[in-house]
N, C-alpha and C positions, 0 to 999 in steps of 0.2 A: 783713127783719130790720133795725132801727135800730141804729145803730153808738151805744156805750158804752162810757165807760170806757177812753181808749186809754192803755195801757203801767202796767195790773195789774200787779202781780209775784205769778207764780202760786206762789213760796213760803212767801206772806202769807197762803193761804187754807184756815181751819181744816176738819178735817174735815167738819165741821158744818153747814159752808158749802157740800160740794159734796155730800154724804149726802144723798141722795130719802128717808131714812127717818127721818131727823134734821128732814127739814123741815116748820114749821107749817102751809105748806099741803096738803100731802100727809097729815099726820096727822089733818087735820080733813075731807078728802075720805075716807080713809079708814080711821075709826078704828080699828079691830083693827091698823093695818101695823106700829105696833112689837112687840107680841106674839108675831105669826106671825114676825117674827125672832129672839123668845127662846128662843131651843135648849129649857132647862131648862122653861121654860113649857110650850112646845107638845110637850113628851117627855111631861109630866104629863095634859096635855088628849090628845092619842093616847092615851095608854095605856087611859084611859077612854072616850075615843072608840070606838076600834076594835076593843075585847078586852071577852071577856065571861067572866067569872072563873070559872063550873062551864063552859063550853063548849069554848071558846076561848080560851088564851092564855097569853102569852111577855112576860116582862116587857122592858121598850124597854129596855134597856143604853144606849144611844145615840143622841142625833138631832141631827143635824148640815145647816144649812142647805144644800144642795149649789149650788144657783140660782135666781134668781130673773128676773121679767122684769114691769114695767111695763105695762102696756096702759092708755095714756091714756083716759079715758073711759066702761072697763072696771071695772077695778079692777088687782089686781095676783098672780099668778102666782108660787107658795113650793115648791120642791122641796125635801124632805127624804129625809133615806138614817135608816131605823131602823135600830140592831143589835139584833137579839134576842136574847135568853137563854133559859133554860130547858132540858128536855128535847127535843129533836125541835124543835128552834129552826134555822131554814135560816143557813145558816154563813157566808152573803152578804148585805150589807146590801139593805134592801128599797125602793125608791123611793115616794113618797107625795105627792102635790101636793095646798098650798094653793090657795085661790082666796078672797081676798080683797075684801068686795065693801063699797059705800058704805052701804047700809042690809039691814036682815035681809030687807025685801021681795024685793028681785032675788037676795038669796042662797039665801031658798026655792023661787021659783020657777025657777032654776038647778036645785036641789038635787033638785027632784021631775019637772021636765019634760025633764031632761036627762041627771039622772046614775042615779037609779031604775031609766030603763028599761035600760040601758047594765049596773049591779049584777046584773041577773037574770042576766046573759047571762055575765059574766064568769067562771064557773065556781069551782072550789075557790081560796083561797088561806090564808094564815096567819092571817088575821085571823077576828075573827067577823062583821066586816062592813065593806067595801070603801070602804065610805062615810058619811058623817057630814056632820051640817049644825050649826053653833052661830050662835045669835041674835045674842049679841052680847057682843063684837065680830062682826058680818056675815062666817061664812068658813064654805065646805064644802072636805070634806077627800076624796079620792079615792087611789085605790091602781092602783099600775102594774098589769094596761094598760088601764086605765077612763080615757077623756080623752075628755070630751065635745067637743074639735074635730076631733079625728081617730078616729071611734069604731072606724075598721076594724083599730085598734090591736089590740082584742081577740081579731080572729080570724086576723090577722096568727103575735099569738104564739102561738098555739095550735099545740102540736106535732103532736097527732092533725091536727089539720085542716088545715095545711100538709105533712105527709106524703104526702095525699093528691093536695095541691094540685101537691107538686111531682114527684109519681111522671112523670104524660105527658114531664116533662123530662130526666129519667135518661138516657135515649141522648146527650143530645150532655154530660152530664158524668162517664159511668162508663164501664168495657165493659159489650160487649153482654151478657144476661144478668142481670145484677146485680140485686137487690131493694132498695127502702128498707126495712128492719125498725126504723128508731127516724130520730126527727127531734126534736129539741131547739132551742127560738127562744132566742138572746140579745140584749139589748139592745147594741147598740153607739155609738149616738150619739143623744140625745135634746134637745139642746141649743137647736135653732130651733121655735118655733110652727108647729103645723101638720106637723112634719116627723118621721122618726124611721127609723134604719140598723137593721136588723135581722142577723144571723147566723146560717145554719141549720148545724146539725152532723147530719149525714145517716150514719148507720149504714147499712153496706151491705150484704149477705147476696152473696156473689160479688166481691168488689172490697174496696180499701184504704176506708175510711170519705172524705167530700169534705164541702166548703163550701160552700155557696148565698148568695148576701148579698142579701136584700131593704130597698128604700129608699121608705119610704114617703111619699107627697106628698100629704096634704091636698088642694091646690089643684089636684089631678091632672094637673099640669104632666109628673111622670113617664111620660105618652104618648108625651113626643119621646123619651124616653132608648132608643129602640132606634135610632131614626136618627142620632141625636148618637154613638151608638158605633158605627157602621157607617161613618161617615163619619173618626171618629177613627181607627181601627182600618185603613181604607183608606189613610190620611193617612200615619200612624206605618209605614206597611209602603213606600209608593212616593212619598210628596211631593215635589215640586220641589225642595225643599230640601236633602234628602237626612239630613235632623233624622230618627231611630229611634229608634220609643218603641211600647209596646205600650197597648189599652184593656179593661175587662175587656167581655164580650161578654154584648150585654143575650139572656137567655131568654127573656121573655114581658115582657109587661105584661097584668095583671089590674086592670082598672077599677073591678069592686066592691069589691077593696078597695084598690085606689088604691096597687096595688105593684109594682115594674118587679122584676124576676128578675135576679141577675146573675153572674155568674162570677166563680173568681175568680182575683184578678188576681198573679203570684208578687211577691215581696217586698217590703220594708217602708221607712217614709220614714225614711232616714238622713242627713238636712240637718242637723234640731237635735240629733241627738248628735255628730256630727263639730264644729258650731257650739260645743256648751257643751263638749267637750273642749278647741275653741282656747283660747277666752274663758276656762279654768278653768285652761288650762295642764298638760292632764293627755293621755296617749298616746288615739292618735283609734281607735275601733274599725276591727279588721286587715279585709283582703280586702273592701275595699268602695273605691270609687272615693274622691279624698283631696278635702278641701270644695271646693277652688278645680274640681276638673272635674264635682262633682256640679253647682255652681252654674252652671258653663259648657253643661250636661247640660240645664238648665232654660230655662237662655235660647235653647238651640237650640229645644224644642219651643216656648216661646210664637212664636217664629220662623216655625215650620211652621204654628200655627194661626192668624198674621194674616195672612199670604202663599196662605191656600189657597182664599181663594174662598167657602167653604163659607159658607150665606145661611142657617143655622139658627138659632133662638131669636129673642126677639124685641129691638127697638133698647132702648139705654140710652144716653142723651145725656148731656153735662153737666149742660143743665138738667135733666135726670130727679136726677140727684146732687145740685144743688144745694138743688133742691126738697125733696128729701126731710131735704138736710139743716135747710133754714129752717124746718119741720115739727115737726122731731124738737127743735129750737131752742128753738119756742117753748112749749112744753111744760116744757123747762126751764127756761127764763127765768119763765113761770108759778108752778115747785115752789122751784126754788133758784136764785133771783134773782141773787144773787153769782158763781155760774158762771155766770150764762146773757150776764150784765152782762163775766163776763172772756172768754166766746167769740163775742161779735159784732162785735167788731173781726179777728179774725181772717177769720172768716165775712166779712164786706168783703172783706176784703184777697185773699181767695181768689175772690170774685166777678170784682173788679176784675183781677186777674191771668189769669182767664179771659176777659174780654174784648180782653185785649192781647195776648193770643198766639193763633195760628193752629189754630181747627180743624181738624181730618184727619179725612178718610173713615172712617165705620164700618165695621171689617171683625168676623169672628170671631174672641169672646174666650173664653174659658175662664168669666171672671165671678166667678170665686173663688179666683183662680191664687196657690196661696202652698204655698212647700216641703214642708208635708206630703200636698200633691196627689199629690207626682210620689214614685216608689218604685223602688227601685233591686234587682234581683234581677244582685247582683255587679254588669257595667257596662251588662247591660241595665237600661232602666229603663219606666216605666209609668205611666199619667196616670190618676184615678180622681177619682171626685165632680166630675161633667161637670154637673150638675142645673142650673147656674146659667149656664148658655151663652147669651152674646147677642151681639147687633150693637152695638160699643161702638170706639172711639178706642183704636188698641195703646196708647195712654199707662194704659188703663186696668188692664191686667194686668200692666203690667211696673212701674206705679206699688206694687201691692198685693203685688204676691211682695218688693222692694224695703221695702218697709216694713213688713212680719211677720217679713222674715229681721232688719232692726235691733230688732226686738222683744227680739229676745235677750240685746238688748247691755244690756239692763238689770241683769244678774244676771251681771256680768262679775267675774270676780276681778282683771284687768288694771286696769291702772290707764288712765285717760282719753284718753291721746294712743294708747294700747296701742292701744286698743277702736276710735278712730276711725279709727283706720290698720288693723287689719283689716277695717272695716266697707268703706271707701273703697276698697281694695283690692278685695273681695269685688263692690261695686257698679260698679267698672270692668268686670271681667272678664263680668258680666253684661251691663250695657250694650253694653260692645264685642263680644263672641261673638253678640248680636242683632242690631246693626246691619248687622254682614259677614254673618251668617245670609240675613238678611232684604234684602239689596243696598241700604240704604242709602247714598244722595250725601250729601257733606259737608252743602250748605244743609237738605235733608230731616232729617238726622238731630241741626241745630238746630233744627228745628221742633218735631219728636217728642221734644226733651227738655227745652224747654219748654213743652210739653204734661203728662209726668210729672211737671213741678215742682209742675204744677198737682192733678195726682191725686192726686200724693203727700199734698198737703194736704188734700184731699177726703179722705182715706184715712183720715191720721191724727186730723182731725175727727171722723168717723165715727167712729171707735174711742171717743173721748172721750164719745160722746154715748149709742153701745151702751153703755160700760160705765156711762153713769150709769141707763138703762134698764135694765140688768140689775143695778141698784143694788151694784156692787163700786166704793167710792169709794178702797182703796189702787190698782187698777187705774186711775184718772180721774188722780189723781198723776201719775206716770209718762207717759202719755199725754199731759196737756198738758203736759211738761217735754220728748215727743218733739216736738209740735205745734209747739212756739215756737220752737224751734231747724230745725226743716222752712222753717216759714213765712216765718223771717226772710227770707231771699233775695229774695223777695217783691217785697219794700218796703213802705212803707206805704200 
């Protein structure tokens, strides 16, 4: 990555500037991309699309971009949520994804060797047809749970067919006795490619009704998750540390359809509402641990999991980070030259900062460690969405939960010295409750926080570069106003 541009000022750079969807080259790669983001447009081409007027159909009330996502190369990936109206109109908005491609050629042959056979299979839904293909602008249009990269999506949600699936299970989640008589799939998190959280709500004939939570992995990486939670779950009960925390416990993995089974795990992350209560100045919800010890709660466990040994998942280096960020770089320097031009000085600066501080030993990370991992049932608490576990630099989980918790501080009602003095405060009491956690020597735990300085930067990098890939440019704001003030310490 070629250093440019040094000392942008990132409040000089218009929307325009940093919008994938706003830019010339991107809309000549791929012309339908401002379309697929006009709400009002693509509410009119659905409505025709997918509804068949004596058959089938509910007029769209509503279409609302919900996400989107990039694929260099590719094309580019359109989530929408329809409302519908009418008689016998479901009362829930409906998920639907674009796929935006460079010419009508690869978008028919998408559309018939991929999603076709995928439509048969999908069974009843509201539309008159799941699926759609228009020439041009190049986009086919699909309906939740038809997704030509994860196709076991389909039989995922299927309630009759996971009733089935999860009946052999019922002993170790009900009493003995008990019958599944209803199972109902929900979507709960659909957010990363490839991947997608499931919910089952299992009626039970003999017993209170229970939860099942399936996590489905494309890349069928969900094979380790029985051992990653056997090993957590051993950890959180007798580790060295004496850090206690519960994990939920994997049931099965199914590899045809690429689903880990899991339990579930009692209560709910209350970091960011404790958080937006500070920051709002408004009373914290009662009977839950108070922020300063839920945060102290967090840095015990990442504690317990770089202190334990455990050799699970595979290595993540820096250069694996940096790589992916010089990558992810020049793709934007390619679409939106003026961002790409204000983040490759930084990108140095964070190279260079990396070579002058001290590698440490790869131990086990969590890999995606940030406050709404950990769950607090009263002052027990509990670690969940283990999927991204590797061999990584402790600087890299305590950089990442450390820079999603200042996330918050954007949407502060305090005012700026308010917010930084609770942030500082907050990021002491983490640091230091890790360092004594984890027996940390003075020189060591200069080492290891000049190592976070560096992650952090990786971190807040990354952030900037997801959200311009997931084309959200008020998110890119924010980000690099968090980036520039991270990275200053730096130097240059």
């Amino acid at each position: 990555m070629a250093t440019a541009v040094h000392g942008a000022a990132l409040s000089t750079h218009a929307d325009s500037a940093i919008d994938p969807v706003a830019s010339p080259v991107l809309q000549r790669e791929l012309p339908g991309i401002a379309d697929a983001f006009n709400e009002q447009h693509m509410r009119d081409w659905l409505q025709v699309a997918l509804f068949d007027q004596q058959h089938a159909y509910h007029p769209i009330d509503n279409c609302e971009v919900e996400q989107a996502t990039y694929l260099p190369g590719e094309g580019c990936v359109v989530r929408y949520l329809l409302t519908l109206g009418g008689a016998g109109a479901p009362s829930e908005p409906l998920l639907v994804s674009g796929y935006v491609f460079g010419d009508a050629e690869r978008a028919a042959a998408f559309f018939h060797e991929r999603l076709e056979p995928l439509a048969a299979r999908a069974g009843n839904t509201p539309f008159a047809r799941p699926i759609a293909l228009r020439d041009s602008p190049a986009m086919v249009v699909f309906a939740y749970p038809i997704d030509a990269d994860v196709p076991e999506l389909i039989d995922a949600n299927d309630g009759a067919l996971m009733r089935a699936r999860l009946a052999p299970y019922l002993g170790a989640i009900a009493p003995a006795g008990a019958q599944i008589v209803s199972c109902r799939a929900e979507l709960v998190d659909y957010g990363r490619q490839r991947r997608a959280t499931l919910r089952y709500y299992l009626g039970l004939d003999g017993a209170a009704d229970t939860i099942v939570y399936g996590k489905l992995t494309g890349d069928g990486s969900g094979a380790l998750a029985g051992d990653v939670s056997a090993a957590l779950r051993e950890l959180g009960q007798h580790g060295a540390t004496g850090a206690r925390f519960g994990a939920p416990r994997v049931l099965d993995w199914l590899p045809d359809l690429k689903l880990s089974l899991l339990e579930t795990l009692p209560g709910k992350d209350i970091i960011g509402d404790l958080l937006k209560a500070r920051l709002r100045d408004k009373p914290a919800p009662s009977d839950v641990p108070s922020l300063e010890e839920a945060v102290e709660a967090c840095a015990r466990i990442a504690a317990a999991l770089h202190t334990s040994g455990v050799a699970l998942g595979p290595a993540r280096t820096p250069a694996d980070e940096l790589g992916r960020l010089s990558a992810a770089h020049a793709q934007v320097q390619r679409i939106s030259p003026e961002l790409g031009a204000l983040l490759a000085p930084w990108y140095d600066r964070l190279v260079a900062a990396e070579a002058q501080s001290q590698a440490l030993a790869l131990c086990f990370n969590h890999g995606d460690f940030t406050a709404g991992q950990v769950l607090f049932d009263g002052h027990a608490c509990g670690l969940i969405d283990f999927d991204s576990v590797c061999q990584a630099e402790p600087a890299l989980d305590i950089a990442q939960f450390l820079t999603y918790l200042t996330v918050g501080g954007q949407k502060s009602k305090r005012t700026a010295e308010e917010t930084r003095a609770i942030f500082a405060d907050l990021t002491a009491r983490f640091v230091n409750t890790y360092l004594a956690t984890a027996g940390y020597s003075e020189g060591d735990a200069s080492r290891l926080m000049a190592r976070v300085e560096v992650y952090r930067g990786i971190s807040l990098l990354r952030r900037v570069l997801r959200s311009w890939q997931k084309m959200k440019p008020g998110r890119i704001a924010g980000a690099l106003a968090m980036m520039q003030e991270a990275l200053a310490p730096l130097g240059a």
